[in-house]
Residue, then its C-alpha position, 0 to 999 in steps of 0.5 A: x698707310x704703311x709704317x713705312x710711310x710714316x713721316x712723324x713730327x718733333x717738337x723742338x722748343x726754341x726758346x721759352x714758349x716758342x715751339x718748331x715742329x720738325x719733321x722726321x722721317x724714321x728708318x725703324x718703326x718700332x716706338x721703342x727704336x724712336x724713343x731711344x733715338x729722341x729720348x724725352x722730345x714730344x713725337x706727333x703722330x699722323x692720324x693717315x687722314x688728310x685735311x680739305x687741302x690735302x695737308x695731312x692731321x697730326x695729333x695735338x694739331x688744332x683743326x676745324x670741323x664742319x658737320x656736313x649733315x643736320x645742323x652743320x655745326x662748325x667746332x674748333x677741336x684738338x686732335x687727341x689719340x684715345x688709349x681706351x678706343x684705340x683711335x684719333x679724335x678730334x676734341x671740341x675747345x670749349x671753355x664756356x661749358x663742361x661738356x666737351x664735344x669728341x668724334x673719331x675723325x676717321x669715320x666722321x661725315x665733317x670737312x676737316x681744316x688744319x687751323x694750328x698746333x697746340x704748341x705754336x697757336x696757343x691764341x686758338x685754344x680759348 
């Protein structure tokens, strides 16, 4: 995917705990430019991978993933982009336990669905 094709996504809160996310196209790409342009606003970057529907995955967007090989697991993950490994993952929600499941969503052998947002489907998070 080229800069250019980039479309990135604000959130813009409405009211106390009601969230919109607003797409927004930029004519520059540099991180810098955007920042000065939205200031302090939440941006949601795309990961370039698109979901089994076709719709594309966001950071902070909730997804299923389904493992198509071995025990062919579903879990419910926040997508997270990792500093350190300089890639998207997708985070298993768990409360139950302490370890949490993470996969790099690019080069994983699962099906993958948007199911929400951590903004607009709170309920999913537990």
């Amino acid at each position: 995917m080229k800069a250019k094709d980039f479309t990135l996504k604000v959130v813009n809160e409405i009211d106390e705990d009601k969230f919109e996310l607003v797409e927004f196209k930029p004519y520059m790409t540099y991180a810098s430019c955007i920042n000065c342009i939205l200031g302090d606003a939440e941006i949601l970057r795309p990961t370039g991978i698109k979901d089994i529907e076709g719709k594309m995955i966001y950071e902070n967007y909730i997804i299923e993933v389904e493992e198509r090989i071995g025990d062919k697991r579903k879990y419910k993950c926040i997508v997270k982009y990792n500093d350190f490994k300089a890639r998207f993952e997708a985070k298993e929600i768990r409360t139950d336990i302490s370890y949490t499941h993470k996969m790099d969503i690019l080069n994983s052998m699962c099906w993958l669905k948007v199911v929400g947002n951590i903004y607009q489907n709170k309920e999913l998070l537990s």
